[in-house]
N, CA, C and O atoms as a Tripos MOL2 file, in Angstrom:
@<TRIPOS>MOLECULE
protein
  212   211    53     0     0
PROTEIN
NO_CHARGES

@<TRIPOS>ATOM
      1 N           0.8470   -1.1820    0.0000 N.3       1 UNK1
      2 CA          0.0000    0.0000    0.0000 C.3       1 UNK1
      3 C           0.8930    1.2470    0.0000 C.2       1 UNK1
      4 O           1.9620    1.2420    0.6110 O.2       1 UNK1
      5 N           0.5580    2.0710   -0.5270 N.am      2 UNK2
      6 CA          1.1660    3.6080   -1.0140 C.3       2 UNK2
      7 C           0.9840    4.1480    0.4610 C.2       2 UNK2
      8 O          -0.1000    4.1460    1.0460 O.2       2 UNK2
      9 N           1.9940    4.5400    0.9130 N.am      3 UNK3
     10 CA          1.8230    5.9940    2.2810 C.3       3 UNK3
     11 C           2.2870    7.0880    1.7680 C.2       3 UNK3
     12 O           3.1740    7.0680    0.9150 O.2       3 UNK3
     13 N           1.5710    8.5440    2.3690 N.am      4 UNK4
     14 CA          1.8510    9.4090    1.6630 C.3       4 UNK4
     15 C           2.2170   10.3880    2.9640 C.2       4 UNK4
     16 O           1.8000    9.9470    4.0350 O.2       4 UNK4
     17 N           2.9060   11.5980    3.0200 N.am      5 UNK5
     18 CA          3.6320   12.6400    3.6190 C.3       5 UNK5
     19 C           2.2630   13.6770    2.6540 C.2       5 UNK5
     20 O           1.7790   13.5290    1.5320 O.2       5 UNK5
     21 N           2.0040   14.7620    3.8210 N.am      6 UNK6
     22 CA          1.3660   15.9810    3.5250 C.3       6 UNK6
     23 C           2.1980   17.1630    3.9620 C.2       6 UNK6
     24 O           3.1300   17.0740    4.7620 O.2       6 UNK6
     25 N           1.8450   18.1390    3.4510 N.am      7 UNK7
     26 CA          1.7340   19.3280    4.2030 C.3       7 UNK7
     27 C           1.6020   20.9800    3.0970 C.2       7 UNK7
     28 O           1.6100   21.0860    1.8700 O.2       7 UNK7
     29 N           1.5020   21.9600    4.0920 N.am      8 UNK8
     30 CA          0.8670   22.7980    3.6730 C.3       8 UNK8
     31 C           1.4100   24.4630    3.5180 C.2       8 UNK8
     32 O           1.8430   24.9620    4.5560 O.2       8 UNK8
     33 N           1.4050   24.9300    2.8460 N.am      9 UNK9
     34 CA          1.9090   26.5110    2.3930 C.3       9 UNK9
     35 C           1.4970   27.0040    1.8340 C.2       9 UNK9
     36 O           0.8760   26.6500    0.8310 O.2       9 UNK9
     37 N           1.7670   28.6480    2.4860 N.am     10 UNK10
     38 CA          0.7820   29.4710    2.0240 C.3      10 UNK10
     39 C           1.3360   29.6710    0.8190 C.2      10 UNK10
     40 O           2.4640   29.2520    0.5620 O.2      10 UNK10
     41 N           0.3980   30.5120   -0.2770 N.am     11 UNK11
     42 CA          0.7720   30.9210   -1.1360 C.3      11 UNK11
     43 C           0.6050   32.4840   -1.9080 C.2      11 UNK11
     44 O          -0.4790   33.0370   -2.0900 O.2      11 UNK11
     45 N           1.9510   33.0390   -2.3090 N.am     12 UNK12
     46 CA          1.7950   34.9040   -2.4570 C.3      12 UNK12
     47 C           0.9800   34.7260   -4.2080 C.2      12 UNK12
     48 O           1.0930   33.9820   -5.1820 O.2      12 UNK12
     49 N           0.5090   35.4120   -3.9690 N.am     13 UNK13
     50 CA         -0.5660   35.5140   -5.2490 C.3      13 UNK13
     51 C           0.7170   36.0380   -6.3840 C.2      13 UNK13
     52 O           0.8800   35.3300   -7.3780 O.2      13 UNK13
     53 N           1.3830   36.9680   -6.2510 N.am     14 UNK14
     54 CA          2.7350   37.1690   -7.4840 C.3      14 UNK14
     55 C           3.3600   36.3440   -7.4730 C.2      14 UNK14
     56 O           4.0950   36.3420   -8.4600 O.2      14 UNK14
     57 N           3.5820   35.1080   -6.4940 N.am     15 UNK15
     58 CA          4.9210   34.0930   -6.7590 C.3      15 UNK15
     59 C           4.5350   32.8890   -6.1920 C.2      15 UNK15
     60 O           5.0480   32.0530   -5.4480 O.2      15 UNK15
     61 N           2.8700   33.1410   -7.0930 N.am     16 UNK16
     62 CA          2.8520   31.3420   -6.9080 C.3      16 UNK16
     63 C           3.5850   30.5080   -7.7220 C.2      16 UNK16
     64 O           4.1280   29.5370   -7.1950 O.2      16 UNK16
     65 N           3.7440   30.7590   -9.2870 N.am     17 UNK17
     66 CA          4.2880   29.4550  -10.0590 C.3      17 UNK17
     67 C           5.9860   29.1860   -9.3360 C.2      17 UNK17
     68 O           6.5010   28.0720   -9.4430 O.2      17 UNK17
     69 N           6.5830   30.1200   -8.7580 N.am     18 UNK18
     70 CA          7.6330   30.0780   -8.2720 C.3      18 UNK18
     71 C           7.7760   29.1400   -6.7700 C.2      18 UNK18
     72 O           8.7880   28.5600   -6.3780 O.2      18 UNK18
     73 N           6.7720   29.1870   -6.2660 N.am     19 UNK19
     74 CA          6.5440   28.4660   -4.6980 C.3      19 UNK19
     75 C           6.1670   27.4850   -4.7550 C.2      19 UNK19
     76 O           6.1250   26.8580   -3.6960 O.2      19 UNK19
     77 N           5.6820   26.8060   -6.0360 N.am     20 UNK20
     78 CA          4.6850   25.7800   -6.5090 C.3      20 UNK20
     79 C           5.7250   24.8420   -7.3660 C.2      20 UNK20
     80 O           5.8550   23.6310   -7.1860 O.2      20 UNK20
     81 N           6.5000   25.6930   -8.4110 N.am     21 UNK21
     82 CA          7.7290   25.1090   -8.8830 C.3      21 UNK21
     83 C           8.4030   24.3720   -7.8130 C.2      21 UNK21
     84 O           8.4380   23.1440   -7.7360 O.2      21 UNK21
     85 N           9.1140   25.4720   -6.7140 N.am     22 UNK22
     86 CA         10.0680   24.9470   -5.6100 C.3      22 UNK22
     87 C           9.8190   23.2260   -5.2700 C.2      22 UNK22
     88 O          10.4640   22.2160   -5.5520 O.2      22 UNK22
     89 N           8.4240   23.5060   -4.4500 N.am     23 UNK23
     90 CA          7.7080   22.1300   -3.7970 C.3      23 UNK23
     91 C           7.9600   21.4220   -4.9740 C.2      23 UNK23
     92 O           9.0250   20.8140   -4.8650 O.2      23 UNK23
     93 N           7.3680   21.2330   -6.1560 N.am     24 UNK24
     94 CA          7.4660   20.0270   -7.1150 C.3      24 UNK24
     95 C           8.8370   19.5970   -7.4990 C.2      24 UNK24
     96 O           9.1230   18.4030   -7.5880 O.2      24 UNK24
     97 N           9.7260   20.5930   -7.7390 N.am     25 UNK25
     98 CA         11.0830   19.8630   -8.0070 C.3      25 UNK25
     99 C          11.5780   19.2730   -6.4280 C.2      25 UNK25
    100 O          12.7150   18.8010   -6.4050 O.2      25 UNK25
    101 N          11.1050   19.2700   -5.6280 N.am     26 UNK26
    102 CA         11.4720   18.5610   -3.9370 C.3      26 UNK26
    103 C          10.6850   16.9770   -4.1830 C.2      26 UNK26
    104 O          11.1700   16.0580   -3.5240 O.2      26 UNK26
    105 N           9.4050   16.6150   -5.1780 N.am     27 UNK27
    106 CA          8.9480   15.7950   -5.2070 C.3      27 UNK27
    107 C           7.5950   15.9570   -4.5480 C.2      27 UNK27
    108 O           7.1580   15.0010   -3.9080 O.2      27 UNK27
    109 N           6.8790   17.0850   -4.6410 N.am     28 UNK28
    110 CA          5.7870   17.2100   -3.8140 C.3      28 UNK28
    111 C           4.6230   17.6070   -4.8220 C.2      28 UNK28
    112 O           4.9050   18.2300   -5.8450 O.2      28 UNK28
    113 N           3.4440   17.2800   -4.5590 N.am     29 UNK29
    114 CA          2.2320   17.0520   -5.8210 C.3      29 UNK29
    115 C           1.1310   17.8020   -5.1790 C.2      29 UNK29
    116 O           0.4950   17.5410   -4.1580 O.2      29 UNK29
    117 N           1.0480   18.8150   -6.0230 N.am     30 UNK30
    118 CA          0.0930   19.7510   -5.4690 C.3      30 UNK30
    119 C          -1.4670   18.6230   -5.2920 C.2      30 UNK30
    120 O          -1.4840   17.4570   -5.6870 O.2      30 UNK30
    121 N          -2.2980   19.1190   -4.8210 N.am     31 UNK31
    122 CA         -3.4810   18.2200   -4.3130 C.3      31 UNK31
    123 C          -4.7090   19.2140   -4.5260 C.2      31 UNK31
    124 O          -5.7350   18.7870   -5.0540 O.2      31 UNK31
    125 N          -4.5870   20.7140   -4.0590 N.am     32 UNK32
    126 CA         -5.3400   21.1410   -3.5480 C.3      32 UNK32
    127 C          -5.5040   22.5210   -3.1840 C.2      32 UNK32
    128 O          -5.2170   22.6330   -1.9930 O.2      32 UNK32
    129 N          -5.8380   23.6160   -3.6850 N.am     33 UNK33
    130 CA         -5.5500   25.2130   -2.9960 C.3      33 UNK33
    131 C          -7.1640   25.6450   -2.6980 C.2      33 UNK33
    132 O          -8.0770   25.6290   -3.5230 O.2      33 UNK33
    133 N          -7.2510   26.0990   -1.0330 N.am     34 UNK34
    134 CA         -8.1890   26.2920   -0.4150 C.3      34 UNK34
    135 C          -7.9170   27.6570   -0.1320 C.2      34 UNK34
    136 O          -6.7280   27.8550    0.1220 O.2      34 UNK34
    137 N          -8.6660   28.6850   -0.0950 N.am     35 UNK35
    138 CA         -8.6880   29.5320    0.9360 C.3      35 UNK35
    139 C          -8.2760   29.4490    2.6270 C.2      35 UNK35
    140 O          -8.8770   28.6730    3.3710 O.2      35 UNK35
    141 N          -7.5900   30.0110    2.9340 N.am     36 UNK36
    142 CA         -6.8440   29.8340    4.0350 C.3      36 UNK36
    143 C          -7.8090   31.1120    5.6070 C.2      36 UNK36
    144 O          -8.3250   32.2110    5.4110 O.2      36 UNK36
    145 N          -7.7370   30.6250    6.4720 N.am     37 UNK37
    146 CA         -8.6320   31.4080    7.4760 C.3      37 UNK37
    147 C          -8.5980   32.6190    7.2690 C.2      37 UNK37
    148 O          -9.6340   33.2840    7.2940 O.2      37 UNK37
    149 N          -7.6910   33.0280    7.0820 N.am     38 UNK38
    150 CA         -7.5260   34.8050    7.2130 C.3      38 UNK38
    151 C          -7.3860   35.2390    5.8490 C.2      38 UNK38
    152 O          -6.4980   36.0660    5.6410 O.2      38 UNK38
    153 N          -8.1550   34.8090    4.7780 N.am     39 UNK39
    154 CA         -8.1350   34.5900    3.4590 C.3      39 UNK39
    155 C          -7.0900   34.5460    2.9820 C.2      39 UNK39
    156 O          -7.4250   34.8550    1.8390 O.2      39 UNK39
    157 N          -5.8750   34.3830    2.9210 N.am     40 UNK40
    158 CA         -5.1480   33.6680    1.4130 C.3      40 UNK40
    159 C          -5.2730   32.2090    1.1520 C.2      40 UNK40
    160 O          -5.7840   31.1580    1.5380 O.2      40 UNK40
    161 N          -4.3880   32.8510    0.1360 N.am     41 UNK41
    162 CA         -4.4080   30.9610   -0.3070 C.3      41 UNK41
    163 C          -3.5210   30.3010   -0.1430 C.2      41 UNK41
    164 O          -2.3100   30.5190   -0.1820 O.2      41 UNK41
    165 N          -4.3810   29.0290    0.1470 N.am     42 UNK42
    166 CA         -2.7370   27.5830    1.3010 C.3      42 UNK42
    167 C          -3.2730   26.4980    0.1290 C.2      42 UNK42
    168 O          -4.4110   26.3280   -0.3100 O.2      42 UNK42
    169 N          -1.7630   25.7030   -0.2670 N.am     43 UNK43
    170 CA         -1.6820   24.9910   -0.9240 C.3      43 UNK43
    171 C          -1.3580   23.4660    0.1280 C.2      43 UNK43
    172 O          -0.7060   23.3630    1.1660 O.2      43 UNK43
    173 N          -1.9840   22.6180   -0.5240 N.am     44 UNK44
    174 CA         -1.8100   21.2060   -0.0800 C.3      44 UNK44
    175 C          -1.1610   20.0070   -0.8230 C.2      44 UNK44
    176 O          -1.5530   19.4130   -1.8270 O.2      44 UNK44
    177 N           0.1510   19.7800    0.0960 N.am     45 UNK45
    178 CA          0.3950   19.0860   -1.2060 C.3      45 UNK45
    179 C           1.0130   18.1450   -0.7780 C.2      45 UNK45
    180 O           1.4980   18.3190    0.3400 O.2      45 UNK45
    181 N           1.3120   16.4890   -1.6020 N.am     46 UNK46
    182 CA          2.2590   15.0360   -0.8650 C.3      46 UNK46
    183 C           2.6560   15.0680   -1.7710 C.2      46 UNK46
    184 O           2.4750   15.5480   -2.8900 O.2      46 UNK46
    185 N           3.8170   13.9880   -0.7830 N.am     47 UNK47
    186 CA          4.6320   12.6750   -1.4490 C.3      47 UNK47
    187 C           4.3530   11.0850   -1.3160 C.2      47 UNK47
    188 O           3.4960   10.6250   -0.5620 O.2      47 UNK47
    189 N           4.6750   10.7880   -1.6360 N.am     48 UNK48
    190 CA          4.8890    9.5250   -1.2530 C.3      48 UNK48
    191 C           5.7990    9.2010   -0.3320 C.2      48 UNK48
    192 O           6.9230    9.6610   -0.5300 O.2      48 UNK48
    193 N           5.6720    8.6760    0.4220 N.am     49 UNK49
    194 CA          6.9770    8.1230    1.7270 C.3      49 UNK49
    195 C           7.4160    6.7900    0.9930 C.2      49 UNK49
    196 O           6.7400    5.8230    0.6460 O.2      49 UNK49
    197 N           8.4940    7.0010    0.8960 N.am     50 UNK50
    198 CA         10.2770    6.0200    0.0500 C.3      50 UNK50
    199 C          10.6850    5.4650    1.3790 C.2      50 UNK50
    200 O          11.0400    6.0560    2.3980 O.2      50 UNK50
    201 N          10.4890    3.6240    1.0120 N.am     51 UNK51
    202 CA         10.8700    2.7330    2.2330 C.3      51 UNK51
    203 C           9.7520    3.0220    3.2860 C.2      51 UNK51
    204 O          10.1380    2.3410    4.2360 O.2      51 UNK51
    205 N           8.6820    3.5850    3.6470 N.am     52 UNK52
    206 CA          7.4340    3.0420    4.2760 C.3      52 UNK52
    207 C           6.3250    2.1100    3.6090 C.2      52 UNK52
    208 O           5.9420    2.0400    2.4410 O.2      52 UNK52
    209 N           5.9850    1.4950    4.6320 N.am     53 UNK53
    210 CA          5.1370    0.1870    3.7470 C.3      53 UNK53
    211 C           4.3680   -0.5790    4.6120 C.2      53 UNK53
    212 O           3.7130   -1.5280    4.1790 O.2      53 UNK53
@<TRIPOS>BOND
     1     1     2 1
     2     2     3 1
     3     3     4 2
     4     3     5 am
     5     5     6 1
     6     6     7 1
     7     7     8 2
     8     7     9 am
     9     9    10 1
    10    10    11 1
    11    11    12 2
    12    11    13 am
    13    13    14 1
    14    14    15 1
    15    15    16 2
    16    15    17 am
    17    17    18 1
    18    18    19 1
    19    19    20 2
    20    19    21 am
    21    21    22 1
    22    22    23 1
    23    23    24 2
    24    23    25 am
    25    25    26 1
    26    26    27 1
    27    27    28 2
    28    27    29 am
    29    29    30 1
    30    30    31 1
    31    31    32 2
    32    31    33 am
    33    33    34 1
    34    34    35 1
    35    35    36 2
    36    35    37 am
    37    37    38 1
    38    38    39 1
    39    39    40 2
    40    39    41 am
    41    41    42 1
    42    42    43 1
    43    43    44 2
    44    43    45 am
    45    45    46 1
    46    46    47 1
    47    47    48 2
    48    47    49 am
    49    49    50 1
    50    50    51 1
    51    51    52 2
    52    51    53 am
    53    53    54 1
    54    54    55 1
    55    55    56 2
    56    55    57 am
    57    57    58 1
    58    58    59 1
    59    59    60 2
    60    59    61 am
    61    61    62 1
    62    62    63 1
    63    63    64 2
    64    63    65 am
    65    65    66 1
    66    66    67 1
    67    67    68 2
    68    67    69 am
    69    69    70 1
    70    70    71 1
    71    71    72 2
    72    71    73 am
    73    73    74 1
    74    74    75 1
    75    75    76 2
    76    75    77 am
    77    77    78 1
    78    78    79 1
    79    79    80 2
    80    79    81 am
    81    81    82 1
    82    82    83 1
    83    83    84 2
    84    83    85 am
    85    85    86 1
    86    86    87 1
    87    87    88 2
    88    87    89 am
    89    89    90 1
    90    90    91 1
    91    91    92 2
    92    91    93 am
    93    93    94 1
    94    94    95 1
    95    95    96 2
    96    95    97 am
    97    97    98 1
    98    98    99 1
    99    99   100 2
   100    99   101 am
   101   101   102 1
   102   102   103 1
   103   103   104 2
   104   103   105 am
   105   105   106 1
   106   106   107 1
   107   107   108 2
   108   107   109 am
   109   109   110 1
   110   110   111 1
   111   111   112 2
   112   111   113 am
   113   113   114 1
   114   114   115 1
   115   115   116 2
   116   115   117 am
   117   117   118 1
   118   118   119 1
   119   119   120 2
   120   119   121 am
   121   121   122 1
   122   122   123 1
   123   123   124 2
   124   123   125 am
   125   125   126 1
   126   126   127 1
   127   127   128 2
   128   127   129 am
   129   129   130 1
   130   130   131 1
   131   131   132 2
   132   131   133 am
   133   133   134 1
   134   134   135 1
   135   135   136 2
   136   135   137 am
   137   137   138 1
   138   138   139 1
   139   139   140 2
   140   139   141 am
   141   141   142 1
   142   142   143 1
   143   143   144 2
   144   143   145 am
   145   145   146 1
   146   146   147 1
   147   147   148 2
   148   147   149 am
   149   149   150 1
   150   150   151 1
   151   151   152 2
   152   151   153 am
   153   153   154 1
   154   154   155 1
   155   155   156 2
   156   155   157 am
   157   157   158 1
   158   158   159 1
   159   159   160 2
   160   159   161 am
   161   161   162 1
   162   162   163 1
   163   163   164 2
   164   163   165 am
   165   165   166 1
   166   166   167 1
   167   167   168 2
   168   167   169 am
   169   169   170 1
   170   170   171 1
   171   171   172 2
   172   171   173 am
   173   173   174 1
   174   174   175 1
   175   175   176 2
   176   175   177 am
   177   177   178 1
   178   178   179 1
   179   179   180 2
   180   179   181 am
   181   181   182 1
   182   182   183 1
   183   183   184 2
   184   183   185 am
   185   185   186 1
   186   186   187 1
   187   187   188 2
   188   187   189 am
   189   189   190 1
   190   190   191 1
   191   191   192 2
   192   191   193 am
   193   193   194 1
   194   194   195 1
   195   195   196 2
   196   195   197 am
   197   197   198 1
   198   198   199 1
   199   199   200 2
   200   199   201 am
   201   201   202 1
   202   202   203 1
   203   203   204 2
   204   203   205 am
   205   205   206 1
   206   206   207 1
   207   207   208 2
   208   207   209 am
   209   209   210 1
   210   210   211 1
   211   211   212 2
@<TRIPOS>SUBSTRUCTURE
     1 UNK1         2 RESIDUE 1 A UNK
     2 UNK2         6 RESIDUE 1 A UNK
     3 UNK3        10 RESIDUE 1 A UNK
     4 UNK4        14 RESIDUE 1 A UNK
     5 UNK5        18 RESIDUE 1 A UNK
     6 UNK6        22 RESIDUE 1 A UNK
     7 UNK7        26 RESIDUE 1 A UNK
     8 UNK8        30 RESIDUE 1 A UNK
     9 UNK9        34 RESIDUE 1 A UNK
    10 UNK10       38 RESIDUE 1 A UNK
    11 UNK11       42 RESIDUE 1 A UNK
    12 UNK12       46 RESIDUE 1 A UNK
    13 UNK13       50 RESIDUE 1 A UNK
    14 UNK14       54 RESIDUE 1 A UNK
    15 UNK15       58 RESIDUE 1 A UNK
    16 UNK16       62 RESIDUE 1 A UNK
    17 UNK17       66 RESIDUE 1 A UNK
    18 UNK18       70 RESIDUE 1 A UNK
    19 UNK19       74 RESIDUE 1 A UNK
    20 UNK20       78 RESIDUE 1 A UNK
    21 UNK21       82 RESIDUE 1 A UNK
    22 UNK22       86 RESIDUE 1 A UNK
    23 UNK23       90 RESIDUE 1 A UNK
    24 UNK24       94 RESIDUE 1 A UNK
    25 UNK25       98 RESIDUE 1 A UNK
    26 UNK26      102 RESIDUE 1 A UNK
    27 UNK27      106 RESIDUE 1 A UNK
    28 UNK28      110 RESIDUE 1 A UNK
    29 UNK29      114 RESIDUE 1 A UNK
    30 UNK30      118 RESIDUE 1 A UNK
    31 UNK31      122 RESIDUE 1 A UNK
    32 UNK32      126 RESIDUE 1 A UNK
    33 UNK33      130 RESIDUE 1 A UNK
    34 UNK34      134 RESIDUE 1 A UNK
    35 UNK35      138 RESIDUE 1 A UNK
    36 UNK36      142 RESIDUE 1 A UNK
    37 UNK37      146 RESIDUE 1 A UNK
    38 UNK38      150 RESIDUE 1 A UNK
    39 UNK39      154 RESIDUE 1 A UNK
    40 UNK40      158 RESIDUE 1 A UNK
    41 UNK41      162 RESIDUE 1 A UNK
    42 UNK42      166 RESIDUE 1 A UNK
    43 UNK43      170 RESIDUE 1 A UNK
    44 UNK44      174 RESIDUE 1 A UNK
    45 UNK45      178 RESIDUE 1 A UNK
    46 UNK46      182 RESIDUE 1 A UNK
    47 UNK47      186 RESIDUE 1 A UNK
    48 UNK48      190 RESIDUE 1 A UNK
    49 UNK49      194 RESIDUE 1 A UNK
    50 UNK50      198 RESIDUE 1 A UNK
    51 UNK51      202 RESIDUE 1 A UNK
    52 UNK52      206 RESIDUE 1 A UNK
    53 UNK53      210 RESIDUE 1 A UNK
């Protein structure tokens, strides 16, 4: 079975493709951008966990 690692960052409305780039070349897969409490926007995003099983 697949296990997966989350987590979450905000994101600046001028430098999202840049913050969004970062995470994906680390191996991280966007999932998800919600409005965040105090309105911006928070991105959600995994990996897969390498050697959990």
């Amino acid at each position: 079975m697949t296990t997966w690692e989350y987590i979450t960052t905000p994101l600046i409305v001028h430098n999202t493709a840049a913050i969004l780039n970062n995470w994906g070349s680390q191996g991280w897969e966007l999932v998800q951008v919600v409005t965040g409490p105090e309105g911006g926007l928070v991105a959600y995003l995994k990996r897969e966990l390498k050697g959990e099983k």
